[in-house]
mmCIF file of the N, C-alpha and C atoms, coordinates in Angstrom:
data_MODEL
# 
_entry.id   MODEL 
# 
loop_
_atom_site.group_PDB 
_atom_site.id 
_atom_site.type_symbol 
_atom_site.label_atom_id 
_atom_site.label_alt_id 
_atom_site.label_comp_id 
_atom_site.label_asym_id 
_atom_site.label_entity_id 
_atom_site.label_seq_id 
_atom_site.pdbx_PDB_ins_code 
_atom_site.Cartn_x 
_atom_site.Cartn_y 
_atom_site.Cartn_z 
_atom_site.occupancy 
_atom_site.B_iso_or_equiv 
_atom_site.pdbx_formal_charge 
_atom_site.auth_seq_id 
_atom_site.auth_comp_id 
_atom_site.auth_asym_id 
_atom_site.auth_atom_id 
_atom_site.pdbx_PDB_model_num 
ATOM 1   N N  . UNK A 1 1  ? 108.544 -103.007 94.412 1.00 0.00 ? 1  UNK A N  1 
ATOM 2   C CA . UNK A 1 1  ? 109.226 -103.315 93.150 1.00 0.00 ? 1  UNK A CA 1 
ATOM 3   C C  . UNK A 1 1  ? 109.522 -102.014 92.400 1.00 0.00 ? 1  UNK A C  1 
ATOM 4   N N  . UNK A 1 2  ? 110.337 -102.378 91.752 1.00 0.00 ? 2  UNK A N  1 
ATOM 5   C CA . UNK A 1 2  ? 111.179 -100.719 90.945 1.00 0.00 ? 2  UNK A CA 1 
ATOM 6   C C  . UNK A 1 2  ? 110.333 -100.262 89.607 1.00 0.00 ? 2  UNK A C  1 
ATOM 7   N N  . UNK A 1 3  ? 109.773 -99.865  89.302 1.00 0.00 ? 3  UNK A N  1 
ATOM 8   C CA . UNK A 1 3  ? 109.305 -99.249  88.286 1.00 0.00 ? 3  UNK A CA 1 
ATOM 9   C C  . UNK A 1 3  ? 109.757 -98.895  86.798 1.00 0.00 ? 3  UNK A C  1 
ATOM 10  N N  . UNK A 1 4  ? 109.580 -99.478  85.939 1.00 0.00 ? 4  UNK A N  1 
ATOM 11  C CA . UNK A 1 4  ? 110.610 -99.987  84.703 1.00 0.00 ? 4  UNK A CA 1 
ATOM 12  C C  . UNK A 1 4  ? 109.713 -99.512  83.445 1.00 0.00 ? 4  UNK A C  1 
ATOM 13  N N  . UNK A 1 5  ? 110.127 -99.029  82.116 1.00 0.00 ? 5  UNK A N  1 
ATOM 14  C CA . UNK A 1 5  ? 109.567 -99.210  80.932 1.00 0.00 ? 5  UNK A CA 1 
ATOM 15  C C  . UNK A 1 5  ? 109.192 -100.873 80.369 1.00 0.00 ? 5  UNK A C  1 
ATOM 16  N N  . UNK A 1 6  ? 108.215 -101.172 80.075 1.00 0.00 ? 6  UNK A N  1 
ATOM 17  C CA . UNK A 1 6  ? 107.943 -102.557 79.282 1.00 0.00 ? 6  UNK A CA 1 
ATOM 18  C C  . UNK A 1 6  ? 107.646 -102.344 77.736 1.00 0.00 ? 6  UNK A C  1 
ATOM 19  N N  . UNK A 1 7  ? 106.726 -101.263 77.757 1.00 0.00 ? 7  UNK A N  1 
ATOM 20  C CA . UNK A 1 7  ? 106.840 -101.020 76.151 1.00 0.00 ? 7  UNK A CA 1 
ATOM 21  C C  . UNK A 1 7  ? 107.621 -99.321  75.793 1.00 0.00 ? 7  UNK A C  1 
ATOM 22  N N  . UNK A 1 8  ? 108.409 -99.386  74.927 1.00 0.00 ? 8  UNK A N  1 
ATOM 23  C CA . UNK A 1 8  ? 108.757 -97.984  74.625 1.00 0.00 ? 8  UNK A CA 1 
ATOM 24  C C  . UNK A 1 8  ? 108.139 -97.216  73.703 1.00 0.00 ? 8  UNK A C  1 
ATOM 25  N N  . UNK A 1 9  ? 107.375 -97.787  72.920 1.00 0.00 ? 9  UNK A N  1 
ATOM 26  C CA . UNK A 1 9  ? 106.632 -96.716  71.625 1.00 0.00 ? 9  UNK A CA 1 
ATOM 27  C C  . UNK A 1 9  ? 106.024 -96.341  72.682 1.00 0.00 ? 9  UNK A C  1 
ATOM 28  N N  . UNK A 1 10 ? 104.912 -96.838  73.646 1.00 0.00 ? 10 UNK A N  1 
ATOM 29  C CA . UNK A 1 10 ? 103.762 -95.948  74.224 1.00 0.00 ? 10 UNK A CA 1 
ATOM 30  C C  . UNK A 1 10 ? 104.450 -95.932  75.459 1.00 0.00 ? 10 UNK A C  1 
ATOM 31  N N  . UNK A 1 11 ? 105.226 -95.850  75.804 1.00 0.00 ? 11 UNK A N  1 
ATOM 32  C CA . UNK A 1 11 ? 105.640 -95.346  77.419 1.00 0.00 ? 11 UNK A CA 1 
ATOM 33  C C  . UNK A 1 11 ? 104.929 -96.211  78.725 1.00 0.00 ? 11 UNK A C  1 
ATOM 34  N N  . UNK A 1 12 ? 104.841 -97.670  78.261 1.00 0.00 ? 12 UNK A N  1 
ATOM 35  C CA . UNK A 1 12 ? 104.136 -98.031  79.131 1.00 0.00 ? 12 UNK A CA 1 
ATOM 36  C C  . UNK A 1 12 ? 105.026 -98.995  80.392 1.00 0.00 ? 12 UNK A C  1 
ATOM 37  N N  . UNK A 1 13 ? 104.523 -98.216  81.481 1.00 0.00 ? 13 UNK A N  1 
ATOM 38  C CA . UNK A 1 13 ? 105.274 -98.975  82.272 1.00 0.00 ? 13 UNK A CA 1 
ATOM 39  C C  . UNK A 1 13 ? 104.823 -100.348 83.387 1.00 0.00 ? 13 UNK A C  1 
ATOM 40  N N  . UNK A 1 14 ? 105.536 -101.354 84.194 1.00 0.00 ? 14 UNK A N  1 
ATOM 41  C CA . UNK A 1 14 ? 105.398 -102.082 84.952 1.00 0.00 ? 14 UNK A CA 1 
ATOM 42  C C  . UNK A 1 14 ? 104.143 -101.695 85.607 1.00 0.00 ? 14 UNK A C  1 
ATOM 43  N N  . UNK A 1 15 ? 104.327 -100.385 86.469 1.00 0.00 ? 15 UNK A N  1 
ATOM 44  C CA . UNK A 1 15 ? 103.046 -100.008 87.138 1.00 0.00 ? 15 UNK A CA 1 
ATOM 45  C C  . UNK A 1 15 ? 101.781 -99.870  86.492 1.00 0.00 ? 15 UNK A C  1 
ATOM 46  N N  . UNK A 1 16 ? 101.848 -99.030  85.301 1.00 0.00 ? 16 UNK A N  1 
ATOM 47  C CA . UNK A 1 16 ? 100.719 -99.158  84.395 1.00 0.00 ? 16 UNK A CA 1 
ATOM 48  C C  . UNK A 1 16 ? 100.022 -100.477 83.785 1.00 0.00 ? 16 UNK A C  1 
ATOM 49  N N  . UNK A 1 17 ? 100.707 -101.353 83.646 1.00 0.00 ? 17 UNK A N  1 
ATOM 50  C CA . UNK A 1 17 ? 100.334 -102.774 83.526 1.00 0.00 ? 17 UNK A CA 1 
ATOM 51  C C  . UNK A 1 17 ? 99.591  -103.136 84.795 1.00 0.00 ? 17 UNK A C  1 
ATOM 52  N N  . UNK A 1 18 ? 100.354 -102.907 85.786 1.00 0.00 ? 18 UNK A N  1 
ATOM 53  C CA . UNK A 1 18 ? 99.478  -103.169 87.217 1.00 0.00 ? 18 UNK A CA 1 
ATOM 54  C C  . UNK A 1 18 ? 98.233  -103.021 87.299 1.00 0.00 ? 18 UNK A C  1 
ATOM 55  N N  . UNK A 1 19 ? 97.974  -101.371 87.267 1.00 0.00 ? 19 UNK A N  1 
ATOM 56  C CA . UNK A 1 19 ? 96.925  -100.856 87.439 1.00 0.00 ? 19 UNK A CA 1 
ATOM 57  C C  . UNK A 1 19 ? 96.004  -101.395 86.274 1.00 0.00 ? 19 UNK A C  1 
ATOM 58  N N  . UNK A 1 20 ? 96.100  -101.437 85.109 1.00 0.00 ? 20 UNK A N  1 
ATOM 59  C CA . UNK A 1 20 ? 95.283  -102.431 84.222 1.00 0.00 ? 20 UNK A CA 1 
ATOM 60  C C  . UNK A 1 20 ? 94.638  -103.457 84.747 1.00 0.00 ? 20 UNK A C  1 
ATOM 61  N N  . UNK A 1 21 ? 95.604  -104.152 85.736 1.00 0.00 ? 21 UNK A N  1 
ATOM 62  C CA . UNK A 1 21 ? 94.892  -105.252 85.890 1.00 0.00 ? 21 UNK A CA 1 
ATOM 63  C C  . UNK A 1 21 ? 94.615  -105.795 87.605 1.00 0.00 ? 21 UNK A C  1 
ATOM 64  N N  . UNK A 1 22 ? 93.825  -104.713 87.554 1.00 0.00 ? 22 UNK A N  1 
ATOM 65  C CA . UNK A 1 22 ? 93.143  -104.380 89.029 1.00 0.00 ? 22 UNK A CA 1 
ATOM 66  C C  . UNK A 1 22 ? 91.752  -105.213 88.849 1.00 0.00 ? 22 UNK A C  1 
ATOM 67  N N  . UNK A 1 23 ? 91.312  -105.249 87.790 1.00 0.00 ? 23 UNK A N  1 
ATOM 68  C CA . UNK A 1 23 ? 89.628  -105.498 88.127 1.00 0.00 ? 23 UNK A CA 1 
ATOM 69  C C  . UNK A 1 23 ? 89.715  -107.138 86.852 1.00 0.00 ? 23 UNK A C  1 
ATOM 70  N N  . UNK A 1 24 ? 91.097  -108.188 87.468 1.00 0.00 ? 24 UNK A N  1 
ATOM 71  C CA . UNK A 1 24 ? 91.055  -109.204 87.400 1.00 0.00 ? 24 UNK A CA 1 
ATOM 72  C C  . UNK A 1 24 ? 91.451  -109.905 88.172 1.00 0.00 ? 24 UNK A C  1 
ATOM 73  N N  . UNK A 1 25 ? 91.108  -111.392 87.492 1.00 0.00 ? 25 UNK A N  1 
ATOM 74  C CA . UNK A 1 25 ? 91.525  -112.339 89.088 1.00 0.00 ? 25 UNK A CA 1 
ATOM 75  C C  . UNK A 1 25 ? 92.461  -113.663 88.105 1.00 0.00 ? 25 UNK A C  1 
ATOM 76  N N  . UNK A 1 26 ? 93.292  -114.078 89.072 1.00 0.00 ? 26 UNK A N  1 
ATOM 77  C CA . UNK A 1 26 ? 94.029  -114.606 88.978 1.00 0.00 ? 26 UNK A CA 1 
ATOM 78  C C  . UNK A 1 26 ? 93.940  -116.056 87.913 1.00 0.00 ? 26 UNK A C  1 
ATOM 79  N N  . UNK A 1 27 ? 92.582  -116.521 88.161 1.00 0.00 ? 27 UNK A N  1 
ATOM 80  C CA . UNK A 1 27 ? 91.893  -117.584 87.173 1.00 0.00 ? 27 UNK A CA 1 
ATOM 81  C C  . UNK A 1 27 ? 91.730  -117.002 85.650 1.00 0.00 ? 27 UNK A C  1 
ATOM 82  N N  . UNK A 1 28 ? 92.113  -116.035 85.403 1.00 0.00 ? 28 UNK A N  1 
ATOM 83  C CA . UNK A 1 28 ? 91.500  -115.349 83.841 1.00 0.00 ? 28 UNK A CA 1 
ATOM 84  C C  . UNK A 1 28 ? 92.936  -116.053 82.872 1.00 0.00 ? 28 UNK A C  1 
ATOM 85  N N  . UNK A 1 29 ? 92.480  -116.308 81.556 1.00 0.00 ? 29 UNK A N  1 
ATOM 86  C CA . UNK A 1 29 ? 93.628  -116.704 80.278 1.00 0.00 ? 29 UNK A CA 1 
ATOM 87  C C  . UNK A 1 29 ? 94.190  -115.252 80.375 1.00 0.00 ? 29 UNK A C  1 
ATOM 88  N N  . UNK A 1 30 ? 95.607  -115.602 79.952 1.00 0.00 ? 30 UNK A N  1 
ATOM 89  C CA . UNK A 1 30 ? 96.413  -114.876 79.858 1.00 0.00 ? 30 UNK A CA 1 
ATOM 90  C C  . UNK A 1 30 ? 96.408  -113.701 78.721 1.00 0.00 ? 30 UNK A C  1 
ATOM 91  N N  . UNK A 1 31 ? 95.885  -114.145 77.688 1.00 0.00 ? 31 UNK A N  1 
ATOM 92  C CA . UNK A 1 31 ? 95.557  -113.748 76.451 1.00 0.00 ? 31 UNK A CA 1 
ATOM 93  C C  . UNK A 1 31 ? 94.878  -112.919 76.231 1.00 0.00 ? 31 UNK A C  1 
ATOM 94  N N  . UNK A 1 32 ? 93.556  -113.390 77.288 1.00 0.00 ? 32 UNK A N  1 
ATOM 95  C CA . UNK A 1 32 ? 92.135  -112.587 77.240 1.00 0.00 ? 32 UNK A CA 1 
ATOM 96  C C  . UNK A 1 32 ? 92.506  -111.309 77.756 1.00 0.00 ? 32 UNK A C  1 
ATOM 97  N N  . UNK A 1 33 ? 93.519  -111.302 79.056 1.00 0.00 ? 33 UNK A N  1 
ATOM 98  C CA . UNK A 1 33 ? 93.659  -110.359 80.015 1.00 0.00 ? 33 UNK A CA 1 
ATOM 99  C C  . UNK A 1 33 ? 94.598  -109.328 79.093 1.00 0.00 ? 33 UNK A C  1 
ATOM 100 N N  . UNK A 1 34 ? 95.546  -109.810 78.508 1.00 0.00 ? 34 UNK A N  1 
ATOM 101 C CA . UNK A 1 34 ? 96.483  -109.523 77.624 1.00 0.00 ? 34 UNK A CA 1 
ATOM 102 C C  . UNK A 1 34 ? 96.132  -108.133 76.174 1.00 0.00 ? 34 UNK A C  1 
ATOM 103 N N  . UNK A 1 35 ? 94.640  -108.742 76.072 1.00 0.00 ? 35 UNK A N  1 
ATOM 104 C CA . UNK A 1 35 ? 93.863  -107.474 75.167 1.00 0.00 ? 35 UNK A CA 1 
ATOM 105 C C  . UNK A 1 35 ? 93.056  -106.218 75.600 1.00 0.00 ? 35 UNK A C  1 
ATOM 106 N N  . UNK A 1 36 ? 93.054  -106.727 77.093 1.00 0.00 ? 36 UNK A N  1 
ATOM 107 C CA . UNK A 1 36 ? 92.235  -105.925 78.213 1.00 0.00 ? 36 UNK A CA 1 
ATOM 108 C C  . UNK A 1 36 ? 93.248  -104.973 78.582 1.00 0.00 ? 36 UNK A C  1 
ATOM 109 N N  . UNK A 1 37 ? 94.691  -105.454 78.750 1.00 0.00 ? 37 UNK A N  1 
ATOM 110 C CA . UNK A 1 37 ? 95.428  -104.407 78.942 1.00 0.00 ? 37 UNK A CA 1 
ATOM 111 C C  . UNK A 1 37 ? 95.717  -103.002 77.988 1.00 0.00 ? 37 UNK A C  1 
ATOM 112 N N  . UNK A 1 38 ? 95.913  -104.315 76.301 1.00 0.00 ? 38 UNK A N  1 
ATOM 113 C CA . UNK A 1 38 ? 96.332  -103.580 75.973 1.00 0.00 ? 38 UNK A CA 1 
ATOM 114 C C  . UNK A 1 38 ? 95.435  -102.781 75.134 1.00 0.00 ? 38 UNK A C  1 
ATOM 115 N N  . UNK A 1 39 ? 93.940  -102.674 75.466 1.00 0.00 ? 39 UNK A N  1 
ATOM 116 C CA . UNK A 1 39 ? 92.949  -101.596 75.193 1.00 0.00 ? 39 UNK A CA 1 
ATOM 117 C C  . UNK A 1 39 ? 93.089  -100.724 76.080 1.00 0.00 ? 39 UNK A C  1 
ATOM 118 N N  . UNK A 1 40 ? 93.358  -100.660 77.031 1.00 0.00 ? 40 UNK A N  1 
ATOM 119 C CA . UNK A 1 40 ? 93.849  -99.929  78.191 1.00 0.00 ? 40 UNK A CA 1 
ATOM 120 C C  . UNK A 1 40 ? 95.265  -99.115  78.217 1.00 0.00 ? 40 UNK A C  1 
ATOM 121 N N  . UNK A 1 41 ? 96.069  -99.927  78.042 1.00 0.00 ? 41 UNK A N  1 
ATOM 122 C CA . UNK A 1 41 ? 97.246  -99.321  78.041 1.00 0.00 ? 41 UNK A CA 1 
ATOM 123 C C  . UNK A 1 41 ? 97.717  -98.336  76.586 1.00 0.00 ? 41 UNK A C  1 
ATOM 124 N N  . UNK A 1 42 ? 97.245  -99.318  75.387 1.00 0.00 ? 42 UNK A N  1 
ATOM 125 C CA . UNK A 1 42 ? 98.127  -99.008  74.232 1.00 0.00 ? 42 UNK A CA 1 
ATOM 126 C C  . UNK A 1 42 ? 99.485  -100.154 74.226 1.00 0.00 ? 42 UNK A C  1 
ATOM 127 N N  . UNK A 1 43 ? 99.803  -100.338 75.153 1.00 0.00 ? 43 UNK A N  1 
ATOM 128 C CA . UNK A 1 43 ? 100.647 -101.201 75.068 1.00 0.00 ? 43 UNK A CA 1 
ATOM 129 C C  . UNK A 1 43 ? 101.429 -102.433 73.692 1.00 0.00 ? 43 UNK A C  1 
ATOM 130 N N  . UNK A 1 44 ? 102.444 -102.969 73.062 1.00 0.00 ? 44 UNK A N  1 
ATOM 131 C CA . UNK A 1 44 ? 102.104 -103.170 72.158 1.00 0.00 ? 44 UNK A CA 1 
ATOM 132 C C  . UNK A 1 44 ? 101.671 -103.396 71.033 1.00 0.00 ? 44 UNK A C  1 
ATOM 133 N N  . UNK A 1 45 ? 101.250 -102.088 70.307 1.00 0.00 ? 45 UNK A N  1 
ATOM 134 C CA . UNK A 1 45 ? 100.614 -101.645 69.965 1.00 0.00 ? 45 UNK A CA 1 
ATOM 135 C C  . UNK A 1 45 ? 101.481 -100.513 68.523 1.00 0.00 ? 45 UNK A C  1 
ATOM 136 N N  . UNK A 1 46 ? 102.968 -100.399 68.824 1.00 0.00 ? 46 UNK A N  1 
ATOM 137 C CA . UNK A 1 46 ? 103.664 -100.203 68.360 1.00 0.00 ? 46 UNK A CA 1 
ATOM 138 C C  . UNK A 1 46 ? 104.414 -100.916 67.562 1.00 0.00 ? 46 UNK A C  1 
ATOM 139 N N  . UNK A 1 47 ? 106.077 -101.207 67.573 1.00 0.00 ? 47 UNK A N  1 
ATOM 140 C CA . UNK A 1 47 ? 106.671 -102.138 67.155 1.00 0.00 ? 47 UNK A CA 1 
ATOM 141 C C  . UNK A 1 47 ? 105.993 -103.465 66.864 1.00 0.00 ? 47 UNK A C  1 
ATOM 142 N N  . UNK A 1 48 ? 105.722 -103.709 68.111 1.00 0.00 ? 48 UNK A N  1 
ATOM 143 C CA . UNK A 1 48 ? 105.196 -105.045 68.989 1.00 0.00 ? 48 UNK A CA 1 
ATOM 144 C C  . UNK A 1 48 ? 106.230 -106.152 69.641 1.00 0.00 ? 48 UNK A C  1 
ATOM 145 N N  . UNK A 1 49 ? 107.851 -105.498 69.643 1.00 0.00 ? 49 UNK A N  1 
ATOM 146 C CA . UNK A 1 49 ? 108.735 -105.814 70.387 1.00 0.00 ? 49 UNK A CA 1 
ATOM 147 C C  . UNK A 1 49 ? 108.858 -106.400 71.908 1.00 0.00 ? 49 UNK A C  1 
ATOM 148 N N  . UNK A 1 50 ? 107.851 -105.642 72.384 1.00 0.00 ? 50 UNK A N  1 
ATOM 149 C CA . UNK A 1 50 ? 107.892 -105.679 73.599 1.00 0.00 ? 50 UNK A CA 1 
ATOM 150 C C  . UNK A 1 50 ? 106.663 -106.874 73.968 1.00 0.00 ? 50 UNK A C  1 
ATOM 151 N N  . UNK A 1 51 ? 105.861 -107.554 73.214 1.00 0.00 ? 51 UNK A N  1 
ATOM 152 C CA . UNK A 1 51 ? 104.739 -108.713 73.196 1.00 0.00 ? 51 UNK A CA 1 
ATOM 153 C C  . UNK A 1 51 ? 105.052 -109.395 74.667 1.00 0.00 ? 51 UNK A C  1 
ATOM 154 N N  . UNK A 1 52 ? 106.220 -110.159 73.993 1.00 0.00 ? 52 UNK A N  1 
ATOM 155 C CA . UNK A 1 52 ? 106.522 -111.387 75.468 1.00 0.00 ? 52 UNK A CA 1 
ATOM 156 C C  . UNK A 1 52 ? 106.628 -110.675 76.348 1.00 0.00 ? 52 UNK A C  1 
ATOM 157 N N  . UNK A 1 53 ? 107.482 -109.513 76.506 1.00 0.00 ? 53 UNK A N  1 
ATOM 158 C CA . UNK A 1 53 ? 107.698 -109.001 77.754 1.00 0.00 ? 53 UNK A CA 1 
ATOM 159 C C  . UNK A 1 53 ? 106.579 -108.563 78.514 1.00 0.00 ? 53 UNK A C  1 
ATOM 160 N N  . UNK A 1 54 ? 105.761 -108.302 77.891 1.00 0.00 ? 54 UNK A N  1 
ATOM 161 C CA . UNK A 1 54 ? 103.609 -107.742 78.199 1.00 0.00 ? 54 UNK A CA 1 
ATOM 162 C C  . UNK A 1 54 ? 103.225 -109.079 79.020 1.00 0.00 ? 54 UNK A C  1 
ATOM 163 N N  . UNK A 1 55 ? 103.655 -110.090 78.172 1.00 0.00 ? 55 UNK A N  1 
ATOM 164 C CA . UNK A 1 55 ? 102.758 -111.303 78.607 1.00 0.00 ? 55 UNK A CA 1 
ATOM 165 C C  . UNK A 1 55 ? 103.490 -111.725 79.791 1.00 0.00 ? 55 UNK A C  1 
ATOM 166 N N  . UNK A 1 56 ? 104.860 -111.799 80.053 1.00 0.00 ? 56 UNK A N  1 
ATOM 167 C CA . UNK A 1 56 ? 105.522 -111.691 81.391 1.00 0.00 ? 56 UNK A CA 1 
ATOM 168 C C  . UNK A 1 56 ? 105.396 -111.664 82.485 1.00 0.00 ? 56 UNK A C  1 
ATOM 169 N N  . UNK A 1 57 ? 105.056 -110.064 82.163 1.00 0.00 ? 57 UNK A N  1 
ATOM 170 C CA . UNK A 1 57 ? 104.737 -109.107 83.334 1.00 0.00 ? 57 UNK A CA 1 
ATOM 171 C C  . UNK A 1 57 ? 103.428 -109.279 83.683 1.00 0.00 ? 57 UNK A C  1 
ATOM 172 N N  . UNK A 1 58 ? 102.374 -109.475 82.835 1.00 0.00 ? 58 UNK A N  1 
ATOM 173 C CA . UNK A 1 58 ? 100.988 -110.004 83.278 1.00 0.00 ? 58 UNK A CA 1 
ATOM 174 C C  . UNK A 1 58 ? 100.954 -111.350 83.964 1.00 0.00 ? 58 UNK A C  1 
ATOM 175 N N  . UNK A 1 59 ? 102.005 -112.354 83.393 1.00 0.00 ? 59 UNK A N  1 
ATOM 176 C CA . UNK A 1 59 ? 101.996 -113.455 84.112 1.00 0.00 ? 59 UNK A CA 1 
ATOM 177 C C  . UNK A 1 59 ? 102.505 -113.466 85.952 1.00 0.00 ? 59 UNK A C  1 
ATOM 178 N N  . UNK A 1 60 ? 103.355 -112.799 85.470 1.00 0.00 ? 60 UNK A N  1 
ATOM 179 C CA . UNK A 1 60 ? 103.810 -112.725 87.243 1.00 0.00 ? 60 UNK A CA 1 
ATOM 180 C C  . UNK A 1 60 ? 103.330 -111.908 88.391 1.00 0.00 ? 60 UNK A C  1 
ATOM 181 N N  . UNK A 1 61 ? 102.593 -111.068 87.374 1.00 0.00 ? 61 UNK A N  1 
ATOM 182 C CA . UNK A 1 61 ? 101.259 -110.007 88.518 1.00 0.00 ? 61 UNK A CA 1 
ATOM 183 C C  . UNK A 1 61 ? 100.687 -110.972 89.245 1.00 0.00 ? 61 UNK A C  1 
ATOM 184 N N  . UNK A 1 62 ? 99.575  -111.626 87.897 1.00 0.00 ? 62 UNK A N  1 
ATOM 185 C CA . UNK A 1 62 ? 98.590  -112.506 88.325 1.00 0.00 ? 62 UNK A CA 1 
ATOM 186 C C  . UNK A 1 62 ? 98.970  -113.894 89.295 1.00 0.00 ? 62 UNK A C  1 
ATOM 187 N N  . UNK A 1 63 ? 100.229 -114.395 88.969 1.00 0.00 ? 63 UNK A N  1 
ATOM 188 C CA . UNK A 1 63 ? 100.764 -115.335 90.047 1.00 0.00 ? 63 UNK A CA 1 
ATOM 189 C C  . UNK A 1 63 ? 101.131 -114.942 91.326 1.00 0.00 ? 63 UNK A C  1 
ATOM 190 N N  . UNK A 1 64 ? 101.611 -113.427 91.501 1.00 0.00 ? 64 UNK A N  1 
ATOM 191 C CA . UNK A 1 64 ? 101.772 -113.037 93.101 1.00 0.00 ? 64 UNK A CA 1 
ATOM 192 C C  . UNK A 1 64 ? 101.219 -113.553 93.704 1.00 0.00 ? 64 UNK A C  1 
# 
């Protein structure tokens, strides 16, 4: 998969979301995982424009 910006205040990208969420499993709330990232990332954390698009991209990781 191509490698994309998701949030722009903190530069966070598709892959970086990934790697966030290495040390979860597929059964976790979306939400929960969602604050895990974004203690991790920074993500969101800015504007907060980019929210849905966070929750998205976490959703369709975890469904692969």
């Amino acid at each position: 998969m191509e490698n994309y910006i998701i949030c722009n205040c903190k530069q966070v990208s598709y892959t970086d979301i990934e790697h966030a969420l290495e040390n979860h499993n597929k059964m976790e709330d979306v939400l929960e995982v969602f604050k895990d990232v974004q203690r991790i990332t920074h993500c969101s954390t800015g504007c907060g424009g980019c929210h849905d698009k966070v929750l998205d991209v976490i959703s369709e990781i975890m469904m692969a």
